[in-house]
N, CA and C atoms as an extended XYZ file, in Angstrom:
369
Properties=species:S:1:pos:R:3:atomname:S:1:resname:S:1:resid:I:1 pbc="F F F"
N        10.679      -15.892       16.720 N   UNK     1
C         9.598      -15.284       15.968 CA  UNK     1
C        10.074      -13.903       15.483 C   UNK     1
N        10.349      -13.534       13.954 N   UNK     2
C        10.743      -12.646       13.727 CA  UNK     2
C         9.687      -11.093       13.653 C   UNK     2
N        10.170       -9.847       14.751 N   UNK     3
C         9.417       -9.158       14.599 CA  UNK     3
C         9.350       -8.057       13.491 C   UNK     3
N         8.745       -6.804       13.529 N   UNK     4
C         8.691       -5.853       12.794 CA  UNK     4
C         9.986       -5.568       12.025 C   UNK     4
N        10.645       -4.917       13.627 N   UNK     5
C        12.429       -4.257       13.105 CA  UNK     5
C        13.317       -5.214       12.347 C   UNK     5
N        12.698       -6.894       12.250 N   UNK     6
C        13.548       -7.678       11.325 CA  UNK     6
C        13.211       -7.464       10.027 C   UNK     6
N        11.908       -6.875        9.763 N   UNK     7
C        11.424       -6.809        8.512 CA  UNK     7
C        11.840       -5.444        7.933 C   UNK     7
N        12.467       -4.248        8.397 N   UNK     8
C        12.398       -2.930        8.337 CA  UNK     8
C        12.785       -3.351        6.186 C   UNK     8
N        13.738       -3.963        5.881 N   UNK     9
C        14.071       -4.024        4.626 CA  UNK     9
C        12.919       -3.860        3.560 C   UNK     9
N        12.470       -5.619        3.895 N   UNK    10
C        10.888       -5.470        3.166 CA  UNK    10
C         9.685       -3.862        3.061 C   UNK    10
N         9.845       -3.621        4.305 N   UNK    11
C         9.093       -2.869        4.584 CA  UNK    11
C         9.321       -1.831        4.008 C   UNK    11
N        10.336       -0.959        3.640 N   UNK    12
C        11.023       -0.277        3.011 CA  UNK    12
C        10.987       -0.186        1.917 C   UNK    12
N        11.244       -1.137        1.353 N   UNK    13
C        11.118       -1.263       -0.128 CA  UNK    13
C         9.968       -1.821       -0.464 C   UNK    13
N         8.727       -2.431       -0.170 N   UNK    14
C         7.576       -2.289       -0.026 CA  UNK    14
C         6.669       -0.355       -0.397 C   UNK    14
N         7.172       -0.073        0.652 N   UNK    15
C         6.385        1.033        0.736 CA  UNK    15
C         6.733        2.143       -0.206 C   UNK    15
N         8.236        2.116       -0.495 N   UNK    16
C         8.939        2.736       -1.754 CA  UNK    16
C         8.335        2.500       -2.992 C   UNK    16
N         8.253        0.861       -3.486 N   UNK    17
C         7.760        0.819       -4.899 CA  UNK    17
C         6.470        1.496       -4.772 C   UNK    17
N         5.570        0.897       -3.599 N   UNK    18
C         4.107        1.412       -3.582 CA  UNK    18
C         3.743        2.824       -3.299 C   UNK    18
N         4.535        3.712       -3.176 N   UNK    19
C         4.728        5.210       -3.027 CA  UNK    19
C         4.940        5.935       -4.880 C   UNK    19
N         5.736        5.272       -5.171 N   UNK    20
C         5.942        5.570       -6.551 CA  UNK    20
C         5.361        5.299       -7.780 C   UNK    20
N         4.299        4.442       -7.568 N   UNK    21
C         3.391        3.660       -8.113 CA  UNK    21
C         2.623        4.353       -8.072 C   UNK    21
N         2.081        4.883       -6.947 N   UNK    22
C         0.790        5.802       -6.260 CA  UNK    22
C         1.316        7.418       -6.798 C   UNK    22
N         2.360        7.916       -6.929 N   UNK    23
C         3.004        8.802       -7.939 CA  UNK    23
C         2.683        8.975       -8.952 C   UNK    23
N         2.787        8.179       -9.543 N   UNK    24
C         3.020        7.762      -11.129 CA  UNK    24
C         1.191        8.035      -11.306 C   UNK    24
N         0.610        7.379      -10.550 N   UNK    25
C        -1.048        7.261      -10.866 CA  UNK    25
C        -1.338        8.506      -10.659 C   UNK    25
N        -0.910        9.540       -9.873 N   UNK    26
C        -1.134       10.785       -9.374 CA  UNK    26
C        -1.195       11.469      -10.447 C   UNK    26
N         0.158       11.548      -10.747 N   UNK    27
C         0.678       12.487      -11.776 CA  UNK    27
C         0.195       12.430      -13.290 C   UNK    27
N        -0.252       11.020      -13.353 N   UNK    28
C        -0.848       10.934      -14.573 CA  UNK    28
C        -2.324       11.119      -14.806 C   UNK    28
N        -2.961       11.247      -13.191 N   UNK    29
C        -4.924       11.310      -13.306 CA  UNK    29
C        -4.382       12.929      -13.142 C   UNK    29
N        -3.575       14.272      -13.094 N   UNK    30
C        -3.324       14.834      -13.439 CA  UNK    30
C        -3.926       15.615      -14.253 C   UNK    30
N        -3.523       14.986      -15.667 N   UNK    31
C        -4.014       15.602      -16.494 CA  UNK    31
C        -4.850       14.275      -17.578 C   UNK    31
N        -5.231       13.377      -16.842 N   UNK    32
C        -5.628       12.507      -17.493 CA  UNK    32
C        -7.169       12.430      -17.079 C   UNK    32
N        -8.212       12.614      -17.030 N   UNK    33
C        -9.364       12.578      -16.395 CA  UNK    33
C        -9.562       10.838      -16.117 C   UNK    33
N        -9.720       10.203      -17.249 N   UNK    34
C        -9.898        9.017      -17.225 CA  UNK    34
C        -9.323        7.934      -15.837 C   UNK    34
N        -7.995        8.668      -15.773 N   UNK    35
C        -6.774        8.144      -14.381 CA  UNK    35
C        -7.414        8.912      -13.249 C   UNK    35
N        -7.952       10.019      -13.125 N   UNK    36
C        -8.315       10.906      -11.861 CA  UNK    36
C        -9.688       10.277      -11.614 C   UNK    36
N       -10.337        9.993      -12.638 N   UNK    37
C       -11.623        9.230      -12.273 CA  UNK    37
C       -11.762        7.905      -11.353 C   UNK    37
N       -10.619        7.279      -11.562 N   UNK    38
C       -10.250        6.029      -11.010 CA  UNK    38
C        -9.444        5.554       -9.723 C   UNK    38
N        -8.890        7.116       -9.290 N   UNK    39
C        -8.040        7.286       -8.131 CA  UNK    39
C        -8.426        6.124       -7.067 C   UNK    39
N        -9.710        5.725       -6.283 N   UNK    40
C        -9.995        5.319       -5.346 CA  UNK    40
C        -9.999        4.135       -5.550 C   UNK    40
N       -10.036        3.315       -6.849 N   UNK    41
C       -10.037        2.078       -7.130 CA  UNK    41
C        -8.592        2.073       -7.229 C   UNK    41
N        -8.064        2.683       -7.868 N   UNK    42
C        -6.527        2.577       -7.713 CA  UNK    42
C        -5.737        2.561       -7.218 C   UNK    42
N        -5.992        3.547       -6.241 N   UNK    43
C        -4.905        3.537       -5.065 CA  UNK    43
C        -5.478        2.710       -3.821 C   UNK    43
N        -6.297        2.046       -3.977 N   UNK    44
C        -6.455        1.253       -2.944 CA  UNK    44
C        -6.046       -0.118       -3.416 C   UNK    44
N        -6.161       -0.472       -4.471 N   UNK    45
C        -5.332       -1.788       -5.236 CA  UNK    45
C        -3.879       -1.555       -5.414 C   UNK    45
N        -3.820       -0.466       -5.343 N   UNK    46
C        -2.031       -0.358       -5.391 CA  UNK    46
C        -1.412       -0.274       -3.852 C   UNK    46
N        -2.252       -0.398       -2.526 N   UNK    47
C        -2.206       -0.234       -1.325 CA  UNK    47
C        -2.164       -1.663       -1.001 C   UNK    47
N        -3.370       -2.045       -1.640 N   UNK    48
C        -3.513       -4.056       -1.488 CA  UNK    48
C        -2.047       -4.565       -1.559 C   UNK    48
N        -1.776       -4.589       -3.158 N   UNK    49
C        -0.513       -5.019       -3.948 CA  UNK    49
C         0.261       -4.736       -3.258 C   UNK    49
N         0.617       -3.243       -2.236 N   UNK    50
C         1.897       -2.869       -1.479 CA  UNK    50
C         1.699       -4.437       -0.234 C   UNK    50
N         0.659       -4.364        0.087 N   UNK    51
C         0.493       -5.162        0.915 CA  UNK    51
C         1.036       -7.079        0.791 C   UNK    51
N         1.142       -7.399       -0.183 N   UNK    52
C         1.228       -8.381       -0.820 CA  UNK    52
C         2.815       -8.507       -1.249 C   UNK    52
N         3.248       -7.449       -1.372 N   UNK    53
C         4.569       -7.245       -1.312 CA  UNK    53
C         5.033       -7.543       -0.463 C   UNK    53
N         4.758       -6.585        0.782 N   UNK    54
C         5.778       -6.966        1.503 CA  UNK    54
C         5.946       -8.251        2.074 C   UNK    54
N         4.352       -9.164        2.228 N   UNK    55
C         4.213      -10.327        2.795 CA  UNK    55
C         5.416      -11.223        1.922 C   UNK    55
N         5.510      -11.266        0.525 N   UNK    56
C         6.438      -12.068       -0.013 CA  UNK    56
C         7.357      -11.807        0.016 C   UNK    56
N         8.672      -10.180        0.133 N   UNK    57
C         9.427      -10.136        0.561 CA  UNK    57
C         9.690      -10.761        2.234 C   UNK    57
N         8.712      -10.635        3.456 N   UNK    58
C         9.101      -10.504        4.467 CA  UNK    58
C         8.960      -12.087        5.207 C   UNK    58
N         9.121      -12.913        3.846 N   UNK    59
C         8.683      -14.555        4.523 CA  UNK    59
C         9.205      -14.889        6.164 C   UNK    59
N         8.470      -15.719        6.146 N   UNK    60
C         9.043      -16.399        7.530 CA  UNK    60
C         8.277      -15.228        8.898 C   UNK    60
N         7.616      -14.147        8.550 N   UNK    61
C         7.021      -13.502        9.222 CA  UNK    61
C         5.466      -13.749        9.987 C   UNK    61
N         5.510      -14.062       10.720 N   UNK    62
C         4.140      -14.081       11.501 CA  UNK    62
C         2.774      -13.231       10.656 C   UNK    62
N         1.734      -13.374       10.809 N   UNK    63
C         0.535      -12.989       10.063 CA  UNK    63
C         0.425      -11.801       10.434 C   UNK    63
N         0.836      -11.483       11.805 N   UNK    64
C         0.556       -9.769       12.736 CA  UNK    64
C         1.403       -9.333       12.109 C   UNK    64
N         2.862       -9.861       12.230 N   UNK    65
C         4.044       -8.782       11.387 CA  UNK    65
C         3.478       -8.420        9.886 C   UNK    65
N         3.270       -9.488        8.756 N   UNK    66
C         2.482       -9.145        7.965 CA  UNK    66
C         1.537       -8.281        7.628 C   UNK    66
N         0.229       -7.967        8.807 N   UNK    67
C        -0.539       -7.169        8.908 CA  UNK    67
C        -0.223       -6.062        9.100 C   UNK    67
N         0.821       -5.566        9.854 N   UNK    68
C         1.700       -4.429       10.387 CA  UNK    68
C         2.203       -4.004        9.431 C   UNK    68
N         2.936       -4.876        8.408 N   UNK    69
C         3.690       -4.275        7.516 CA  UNK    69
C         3.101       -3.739        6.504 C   UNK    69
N         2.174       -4.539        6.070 N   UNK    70
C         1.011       -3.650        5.043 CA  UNK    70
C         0.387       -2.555        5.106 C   UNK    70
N        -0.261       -2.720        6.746 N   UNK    71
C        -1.076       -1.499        7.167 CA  UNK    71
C         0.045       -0.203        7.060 C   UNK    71
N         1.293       -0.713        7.272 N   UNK    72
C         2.301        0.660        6.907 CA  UNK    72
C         2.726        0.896        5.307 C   UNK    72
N         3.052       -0.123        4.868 N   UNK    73
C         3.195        0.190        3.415 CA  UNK    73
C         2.294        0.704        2.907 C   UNK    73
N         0.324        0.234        2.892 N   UNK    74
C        -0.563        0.663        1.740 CA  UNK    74
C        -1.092        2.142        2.481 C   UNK    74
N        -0.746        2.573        3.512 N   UNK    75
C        -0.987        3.491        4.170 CA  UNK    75
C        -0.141        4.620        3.829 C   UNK    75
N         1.312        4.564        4.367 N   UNK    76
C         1.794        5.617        3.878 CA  UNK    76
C         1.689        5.863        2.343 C   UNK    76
N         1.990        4.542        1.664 N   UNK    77
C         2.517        5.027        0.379 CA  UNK    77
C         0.894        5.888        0.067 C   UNK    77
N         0.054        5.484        0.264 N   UNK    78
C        -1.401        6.265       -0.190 CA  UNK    78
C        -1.612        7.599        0.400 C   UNK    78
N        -1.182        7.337        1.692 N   UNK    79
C        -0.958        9.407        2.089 CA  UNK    79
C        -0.278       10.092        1.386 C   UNK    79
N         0.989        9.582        0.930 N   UNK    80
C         2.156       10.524        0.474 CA  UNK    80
C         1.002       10.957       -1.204 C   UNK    80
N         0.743       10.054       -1.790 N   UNK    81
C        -0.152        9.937       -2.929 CA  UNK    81
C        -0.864       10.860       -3.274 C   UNK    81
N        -1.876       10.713       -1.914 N   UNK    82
C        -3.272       11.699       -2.157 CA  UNK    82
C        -2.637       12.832       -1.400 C   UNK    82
N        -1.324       13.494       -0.993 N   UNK    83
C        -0.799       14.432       -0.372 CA  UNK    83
C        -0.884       15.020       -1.589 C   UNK    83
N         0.073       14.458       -2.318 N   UNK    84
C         0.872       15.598       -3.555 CA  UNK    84
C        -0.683       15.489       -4.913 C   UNK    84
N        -1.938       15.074       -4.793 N   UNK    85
C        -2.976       14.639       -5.395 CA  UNK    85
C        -3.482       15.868       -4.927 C   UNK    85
N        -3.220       16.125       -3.356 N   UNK    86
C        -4.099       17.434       -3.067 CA  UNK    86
C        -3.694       18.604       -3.404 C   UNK    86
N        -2.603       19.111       -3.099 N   UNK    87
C        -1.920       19.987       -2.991 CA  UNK    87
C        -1.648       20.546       -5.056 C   UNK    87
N        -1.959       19.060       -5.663 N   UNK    88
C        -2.058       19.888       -6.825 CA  UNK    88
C        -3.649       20.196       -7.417 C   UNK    88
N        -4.353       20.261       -6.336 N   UNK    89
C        -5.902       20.816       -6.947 CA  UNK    89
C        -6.829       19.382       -7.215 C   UNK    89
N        -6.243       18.504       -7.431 N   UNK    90
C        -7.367       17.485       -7.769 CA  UNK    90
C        -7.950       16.508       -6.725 C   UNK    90
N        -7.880       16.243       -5.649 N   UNK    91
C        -8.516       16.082       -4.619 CA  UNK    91
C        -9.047       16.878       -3.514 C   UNK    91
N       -10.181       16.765       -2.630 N   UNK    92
C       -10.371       17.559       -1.786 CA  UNK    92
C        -9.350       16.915       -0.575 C   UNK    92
N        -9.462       17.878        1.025 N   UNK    93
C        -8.771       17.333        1.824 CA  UNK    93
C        -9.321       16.370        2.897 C   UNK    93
N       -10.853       16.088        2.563 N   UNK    94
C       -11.229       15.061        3.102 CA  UNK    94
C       -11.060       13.950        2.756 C   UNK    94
N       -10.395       13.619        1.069 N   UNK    95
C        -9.857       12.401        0.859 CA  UNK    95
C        -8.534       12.163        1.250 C   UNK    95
N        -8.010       13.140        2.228 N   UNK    96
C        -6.577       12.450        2.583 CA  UNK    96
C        -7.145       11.496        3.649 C   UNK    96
N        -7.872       11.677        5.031 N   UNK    97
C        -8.008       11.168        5.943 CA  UNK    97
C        -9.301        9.344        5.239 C   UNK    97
N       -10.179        9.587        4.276 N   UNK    98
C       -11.033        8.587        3.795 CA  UNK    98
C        -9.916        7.640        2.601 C   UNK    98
N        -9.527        8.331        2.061 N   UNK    99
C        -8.364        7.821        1.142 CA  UNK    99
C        -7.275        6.769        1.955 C   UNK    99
N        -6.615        7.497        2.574 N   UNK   100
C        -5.486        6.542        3.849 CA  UNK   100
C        -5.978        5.864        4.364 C   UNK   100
N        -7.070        5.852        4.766 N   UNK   101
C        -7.602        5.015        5.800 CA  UNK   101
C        -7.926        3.422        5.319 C   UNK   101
N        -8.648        3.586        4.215 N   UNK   102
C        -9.030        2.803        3.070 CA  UNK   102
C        -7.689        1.915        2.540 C   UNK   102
N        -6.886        3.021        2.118 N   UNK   103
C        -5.450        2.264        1.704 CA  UNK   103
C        -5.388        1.878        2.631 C   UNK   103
N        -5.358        1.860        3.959 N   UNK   104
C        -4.736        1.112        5.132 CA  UNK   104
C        -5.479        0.043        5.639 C   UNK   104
N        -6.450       -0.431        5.364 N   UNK   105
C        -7.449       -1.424        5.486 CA  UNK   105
C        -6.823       -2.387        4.363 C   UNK   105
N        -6.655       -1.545        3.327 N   UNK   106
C        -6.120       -2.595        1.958 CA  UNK   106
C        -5.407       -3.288        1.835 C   UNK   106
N        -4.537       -2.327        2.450 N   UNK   107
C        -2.380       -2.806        2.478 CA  UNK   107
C        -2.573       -3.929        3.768 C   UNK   107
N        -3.520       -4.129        4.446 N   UNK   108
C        -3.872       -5.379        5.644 CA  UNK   108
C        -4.194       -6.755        5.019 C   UNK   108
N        -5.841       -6.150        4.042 N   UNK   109
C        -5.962       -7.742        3.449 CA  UNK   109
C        -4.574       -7.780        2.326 C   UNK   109
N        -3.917       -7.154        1.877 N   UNK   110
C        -3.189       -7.295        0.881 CA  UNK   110
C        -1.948       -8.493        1.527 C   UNK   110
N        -1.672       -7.894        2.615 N   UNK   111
C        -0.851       -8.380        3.543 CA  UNK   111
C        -0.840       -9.850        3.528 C   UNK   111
N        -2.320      -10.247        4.130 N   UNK   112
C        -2.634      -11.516        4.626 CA  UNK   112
C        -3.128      -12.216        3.569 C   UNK   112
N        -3.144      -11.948        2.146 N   UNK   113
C        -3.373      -12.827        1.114 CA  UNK   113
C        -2.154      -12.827        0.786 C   UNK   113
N        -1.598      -12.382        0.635 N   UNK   114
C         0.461      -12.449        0.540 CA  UNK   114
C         0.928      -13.409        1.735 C   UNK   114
N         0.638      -13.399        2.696 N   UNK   115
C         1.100      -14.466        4.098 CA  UNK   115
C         0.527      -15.496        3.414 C   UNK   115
N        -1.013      -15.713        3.226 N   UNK   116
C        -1.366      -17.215        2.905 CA  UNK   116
C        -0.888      -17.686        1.532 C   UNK   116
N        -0.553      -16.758        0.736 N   UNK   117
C        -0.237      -17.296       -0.856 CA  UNK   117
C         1.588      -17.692       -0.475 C   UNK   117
N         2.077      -17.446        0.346 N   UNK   118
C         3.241      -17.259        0.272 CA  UNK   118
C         3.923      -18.334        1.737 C   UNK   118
N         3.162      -19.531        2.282 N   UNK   119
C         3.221      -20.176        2.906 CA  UNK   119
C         3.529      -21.175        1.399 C   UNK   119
N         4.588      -22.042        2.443 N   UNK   120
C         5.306      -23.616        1.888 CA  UNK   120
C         3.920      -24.605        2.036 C   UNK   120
N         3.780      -25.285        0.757 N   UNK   121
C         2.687      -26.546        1.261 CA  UNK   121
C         3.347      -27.175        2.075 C   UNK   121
N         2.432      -27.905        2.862 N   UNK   122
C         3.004      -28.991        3.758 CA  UNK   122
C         2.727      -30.400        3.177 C   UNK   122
N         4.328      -31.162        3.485 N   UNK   123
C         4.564      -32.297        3.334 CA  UNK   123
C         4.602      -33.743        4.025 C   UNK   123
């Protein structure tokens, strides 16, 4: 049964694209109102999606490893997010702790709809 530390790859690069993604949305609700308006829908679908990632990179993984791996991918990558979101004026700092948390609930179901979409039919 393959655990976590077999997945460190996925996981990695999981949480990388979904860090930079969550960047990119940052930097652009910025100076974009329209994008800053949307932060919470966004970065929690881009937390999901991290989640969904890694499940299809990390096949052959158990549903917990899955869950694990998401809850770390849509999590960090959404802290690092709403970090540099705060620190440039456009969030308060109670959305780091409601923000992450949320992403980290996300990057879970994201996870486990990636495990079930990403199971072999049976023959």
């Amino acid at each position: 049964m393959p655990g976590l530390s077999e997945q460190q790859g996925p996981l990695v690069k999981s949480t990388i694209i979904a860090t930079v993604v969550q960047l990119i949305m940052v930097i652009a609700g910025h100076s974009m109102p329209a994008v800053a308006n949307n932060f919470a829908v966004g970065g929690t679908t881009i937390s999901a999606l991290a989640g969904v990632l890694f499940a299809f990179m990390a096949r052959g993984s158990t549903a917990g490893t899955a869950a694990g791996g998401g809850v770390i991918a849509g999590g960090l990558s959404a802290l690092i997010g709403i970090l540099v979101s705060h620190f440039m004026g456009d969030v308060p700092a109670s959305t780091i702790a409601i923000g992450t948390g949320a992403s980290a609930v996300a990057g879970v179901i994201g996870a486990l709809i990636g495990k079930m979409a990403s199971r072999s039919p049976a023959i």
